[in-house]
N, C-alpha and C positions, 0 to 999 in steps of 0.2 A: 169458692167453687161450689155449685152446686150439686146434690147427689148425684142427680141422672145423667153429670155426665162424666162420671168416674168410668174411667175406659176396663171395665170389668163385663163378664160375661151375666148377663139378668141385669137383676135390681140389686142395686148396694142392700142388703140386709144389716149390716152393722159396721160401723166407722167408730175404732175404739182406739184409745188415746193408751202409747206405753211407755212407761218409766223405768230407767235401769239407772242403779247406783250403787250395783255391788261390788264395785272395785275402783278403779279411777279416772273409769270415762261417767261425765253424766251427759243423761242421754234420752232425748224423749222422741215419740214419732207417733202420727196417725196413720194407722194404714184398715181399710176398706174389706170387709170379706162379701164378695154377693150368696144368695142361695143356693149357687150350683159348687160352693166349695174356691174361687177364685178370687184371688186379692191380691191387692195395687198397693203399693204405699204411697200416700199423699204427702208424706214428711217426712224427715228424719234428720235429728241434729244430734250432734255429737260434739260434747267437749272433752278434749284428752287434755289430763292434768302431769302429761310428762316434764313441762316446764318444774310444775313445782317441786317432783320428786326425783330430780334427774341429780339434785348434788345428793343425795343419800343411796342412788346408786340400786333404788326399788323402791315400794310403793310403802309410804307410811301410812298406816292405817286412820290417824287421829287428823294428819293433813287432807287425807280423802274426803273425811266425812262434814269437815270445816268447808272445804271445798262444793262439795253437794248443797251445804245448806246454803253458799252466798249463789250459786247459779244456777239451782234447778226451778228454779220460778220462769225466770228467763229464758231459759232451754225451753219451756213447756210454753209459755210467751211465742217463741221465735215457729218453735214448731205450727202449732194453730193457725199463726202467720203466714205461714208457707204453705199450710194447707187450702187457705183460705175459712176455713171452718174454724166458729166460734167452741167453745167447751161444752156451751149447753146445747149444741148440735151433736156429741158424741154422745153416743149410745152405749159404751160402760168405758171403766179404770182399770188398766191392767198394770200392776207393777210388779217388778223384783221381790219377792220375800224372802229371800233365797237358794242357793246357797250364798256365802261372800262375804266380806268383812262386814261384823255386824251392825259398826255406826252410820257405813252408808248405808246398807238395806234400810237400816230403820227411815234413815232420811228422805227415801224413794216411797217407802211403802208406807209412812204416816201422810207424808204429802197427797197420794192417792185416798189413803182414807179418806184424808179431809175434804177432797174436791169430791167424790163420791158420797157424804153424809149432805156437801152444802147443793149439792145436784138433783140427789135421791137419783142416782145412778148406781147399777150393780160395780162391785169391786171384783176385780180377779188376783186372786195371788198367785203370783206366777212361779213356779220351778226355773231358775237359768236353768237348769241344764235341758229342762224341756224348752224354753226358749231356743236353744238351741239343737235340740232336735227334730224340730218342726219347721226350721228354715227351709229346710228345700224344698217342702210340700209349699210356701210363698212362691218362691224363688222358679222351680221346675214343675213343679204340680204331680213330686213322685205320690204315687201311690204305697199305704200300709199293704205287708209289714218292706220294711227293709231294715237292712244294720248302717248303723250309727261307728262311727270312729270320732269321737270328741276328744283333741289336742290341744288343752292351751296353757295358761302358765297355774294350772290349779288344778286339772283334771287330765287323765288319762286315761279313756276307756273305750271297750267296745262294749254297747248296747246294740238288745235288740230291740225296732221299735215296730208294737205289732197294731198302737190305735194310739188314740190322743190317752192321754194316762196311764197307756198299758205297755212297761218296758220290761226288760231282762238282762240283768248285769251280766255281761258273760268274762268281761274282766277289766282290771283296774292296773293303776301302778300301786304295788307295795309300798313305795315308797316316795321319790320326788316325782312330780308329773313334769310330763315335758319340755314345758314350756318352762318350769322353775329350769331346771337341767340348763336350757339354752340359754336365759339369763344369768345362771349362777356360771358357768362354763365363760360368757363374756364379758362378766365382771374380774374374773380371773384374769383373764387376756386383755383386761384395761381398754374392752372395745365402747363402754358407752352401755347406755340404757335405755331403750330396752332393749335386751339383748339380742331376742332373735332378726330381726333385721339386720342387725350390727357383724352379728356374727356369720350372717350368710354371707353379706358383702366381703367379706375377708377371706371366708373361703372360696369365696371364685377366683381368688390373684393366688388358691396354695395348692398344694400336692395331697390327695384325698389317701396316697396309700403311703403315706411317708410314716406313719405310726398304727400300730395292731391296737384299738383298743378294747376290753372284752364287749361281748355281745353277751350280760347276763339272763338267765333263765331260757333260752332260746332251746337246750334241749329238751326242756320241759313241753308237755302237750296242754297244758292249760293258757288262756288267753291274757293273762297279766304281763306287768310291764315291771322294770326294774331299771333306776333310772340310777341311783346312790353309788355303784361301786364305777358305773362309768366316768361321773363327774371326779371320784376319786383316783382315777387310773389318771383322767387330765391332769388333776392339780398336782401329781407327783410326777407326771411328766415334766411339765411346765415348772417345776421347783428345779428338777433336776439339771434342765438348761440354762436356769436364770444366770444373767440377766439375758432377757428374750429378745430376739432380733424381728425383726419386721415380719422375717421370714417362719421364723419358727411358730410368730402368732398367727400368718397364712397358713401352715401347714397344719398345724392343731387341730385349727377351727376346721378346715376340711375333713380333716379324719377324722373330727368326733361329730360332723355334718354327716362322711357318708355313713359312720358308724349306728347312727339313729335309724337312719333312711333304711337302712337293711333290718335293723329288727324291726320297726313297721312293717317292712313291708313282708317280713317273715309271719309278723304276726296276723297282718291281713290276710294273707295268703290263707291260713286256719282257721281265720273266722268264718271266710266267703267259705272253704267247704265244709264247714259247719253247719252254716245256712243254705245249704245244697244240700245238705244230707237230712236234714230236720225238717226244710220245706221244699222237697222237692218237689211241689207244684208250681214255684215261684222261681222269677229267674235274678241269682241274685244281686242285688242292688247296695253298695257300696256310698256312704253320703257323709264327709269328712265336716267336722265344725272344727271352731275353735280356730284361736290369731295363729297356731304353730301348721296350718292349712293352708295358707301361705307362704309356704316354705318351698322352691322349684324345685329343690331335688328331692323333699319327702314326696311332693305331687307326682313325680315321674315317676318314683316306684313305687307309685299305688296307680298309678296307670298301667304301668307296665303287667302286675297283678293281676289287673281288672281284665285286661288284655286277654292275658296268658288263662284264665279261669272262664272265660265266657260270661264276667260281670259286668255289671255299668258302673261308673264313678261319677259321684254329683258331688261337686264343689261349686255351693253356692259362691256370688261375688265376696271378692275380700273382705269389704265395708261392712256385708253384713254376718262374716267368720267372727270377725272381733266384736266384741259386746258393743252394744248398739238398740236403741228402743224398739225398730222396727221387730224385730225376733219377738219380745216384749207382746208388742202390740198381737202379735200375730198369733200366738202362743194364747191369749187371753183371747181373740177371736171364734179358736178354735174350739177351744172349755167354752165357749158362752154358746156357741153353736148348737151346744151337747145339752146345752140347759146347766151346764155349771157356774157357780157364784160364788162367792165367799163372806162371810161375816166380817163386819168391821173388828172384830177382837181378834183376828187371824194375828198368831204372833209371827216377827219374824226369826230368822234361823239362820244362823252361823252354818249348820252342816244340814244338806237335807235330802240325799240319794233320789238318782230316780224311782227306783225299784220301792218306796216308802209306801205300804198302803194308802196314804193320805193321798197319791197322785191320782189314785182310783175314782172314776167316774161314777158316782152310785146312780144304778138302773133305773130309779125314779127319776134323777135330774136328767138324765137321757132320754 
C-alpha cells in the first residue's frame, strides 16, 4: 500500500509499527497518524495463547514469554503483510515496556530495540496503560481532557486523562482488579478460562437477585475499587451449597455479575461529578478500556450513568478493549508527534503507574 492512499485526513505524517507482549496475547500492527491528528490502522494481528494456558486455569507467566519468543517475528512478519508496507518504510518502533509480566515485556520491548538500532529508527516505549487510554482519541477522535475507566484482569481504575503523558489517578482497586475477580469467581464455578466471557454467558440462563453480595467501600466518597471480600462472599456461598447444581452456578454468576455492575456504575456515577465540578468548562466524557468493557451488563450501567449525568460514553471496539498492537502503535504515534523518543537502554518494568513522572513530556521534545 502506498502512503497517499491511507484513507486519513492530509498526509500520512508517520506509519509506526506496535508491539504488545505484556501478557498473553502477542500482538503487532501498523497503524498511520496524518498531521491533522487522524489515524487508520493498516494492520493488526493478534495471537491469543488461551490454548496453551487454558489446562492451568490462567495465565503462566514463563509459558507466556516462551510463547512471544517462538511467534513474535511472525506476528510482525504477518502484520507488514497486511499492511502492505515493508519495515524500512515505518517511521519509528513502538512497543510494550510496561506495565505486565516481565518475560514478555522483555521479549516485545528487546525485539523493538533491535529492529529500531538495525533501522536507525526512533524507539517509543510505550506505557500499556496509556496504550490504553489513548484508544478512543484512534478509535472516536475524543478530544483532551476526558476520564478514563480502565477494566481488565490487572487493573482497575479511574484516570483522568488531560494530554498525551499528563494523567490523574483518581482511584484504583486496593486490592484484586476486576477482571482477576471475574476470572477467579469462574474458576470457582468450574466455568472455564478465561473467565469473563465464561461467566457472562451463565449468568444470562440465572436469577441476578437470588443472593446479596456485599458492595465493599461503596459508602465511602473516594474512587477506589475493592474487589477481595466480594470474591470471598462467592467462595463461601458456593462452599456452602456444594455440591453446585447447574442452577446455583446460573445464579451466582448473575448476582456477583449484577453485584459489579452496580458498584461501577456507583463509582462512575462519582467520578463523572467529579469531573463536572473540577472542569466545569468541559462536558463530561466517560471512555471505558480494558477486556472486562466488554461486559453487556457492566456497559448498560455505565450507559445508563452517562444517560442520567448528561455524559458521553466511548467504548472503543472490543478487539481493540483487549490488548492488542494497534493501541501500541497508536500510543507511540501520539509521543512521536510531540517530538518524544526513547533511548535504546529504556529498561523494562514489571509495575509502572500512569501518573509516573517518567510519562511526562518534557517541553523541549514538545
Amino acid at each position: 500500500m502506498e502512503l497517499d492512499q491511507i484513507a486519513v485526513s492530509g498526509q500520512a505524517q508517520a506509519v509506526i509499527l506496535g508491539i504488545e507482549t505484556s501478557c498473553d496475547e502477542t500482538a503487532a500492527a501498523l497503524v498511520a497518524r496524518d498531521a491533522s491528528g487522524n489515524g487508520k490502522i493498516l494492520s493488526n494481528v493478534v495471537r491469543s495463547q488461551l490454548d496453551e494456558h487454558a489446562a492451568f486455569g490462567g495465565v503462566v507467566p514463563e509459558l507466556a514469554a516462551r510463547a512471544h519468543v517462538a511467534f513474535l517475528d511472525h506476528i510482525i512478519e504477518a502484520a507488514c503483510r497486511q499492511a502492505g508496507i515493508g519495515l524500512a518504510e515505518v517511521d519509528a518502533i513502538a512497543a510494550t515496556a510496561g506495565p505486565g509480566l516481565i518475560g514478555g515485556v522483555l521479549v516485545g520491548l528487546t525485539t523493538a530495540k533491535a529492529i529500531a538500532a538495525a533501522l536507525g529508527k526512533p524507539l517509543i516505549a510505550v506505557n500499556h496503560l496509556e496504550a490504553h487510554a489513548l484508544t478512543a482519541r484512534l478509535t472516536d477522535g475524543v478530544a483532551f481532557p476526558y476520564l478514563m475507566l480502565l477494566v481488565s484482569g490487572g487493573h482497575s481504575q479511574f484516570v483522568l486523562v488531560r494530554g498525551v503523558g499528563d494523567y490523574a489517578r483518581w482511584g484504583t482497586t486496593i486490592d484484586d482488579a476486576l477482571g482477576e475477580a471475574f476470572d477467579k469467581t469462574a474458576k470457582l464455578l468450574s466455568l472455564g478460562h478465561p473467565g469473563g466471557p465464561a461467566l457472562e454467558a451463565a449468568a444470562s440462563q440465572g436469577n441476578p437477585r437470588r443472593f446479596r453480595f456485599p458492595r465493599p467501600l461503596l459508602r465511602e466518597e473516594r474512587l477506589d475499587f475493592s474487589f477481595s471480600g466480594l470474591k470471598t462472599a462467592v467462595r463461601l456461598e458456593a462452599e456452602g451449597l456444594a455440591p453446585l447444581t447447574d442452577k446455583d452456578v446460573a445464579d451466582i454468576a448473575a448476582s456477583f455479575q449484577a453485584t459489579v455492575a452496580e458498584i461501577v456504575a456507583v463509582r462512575a456515577r462519582q467520578a463523572l461529578e467529579r469531573f463536572a465540578r473540577e472542569l466545569p468548562g468541559h462536558r463530561p466524557l466517560l471512555v471505558v478500556a480494558g477486556g472486562v468493557a466488554a461486559n453487556r451488563t457492566i456497559g448498560a450501567g455505565l450507559q445508563r450513568i452517562a444517560d442520567e449525568t448528561g455524559a458521553e460514553l466511548v467504548v472503543p471496539p472490543p478487539a481493540l478493549c483487549t490488548d492488542n498492537g494497534a493501541m501500541v502503535a497508536w500510543a507511540g504515534a501520539e509521543r512521536l508527534a510531540l517530538g518524544a523518543a526513547d533511548d535504546l537502554s529504556f529498561a523494562a518494568r514489571a509495575r509502572w503507574p500512569l501518573d509516573d513522572p517518567d510519562m511526562r513530556i518534557l517541553p523541549d521534545a514538545a
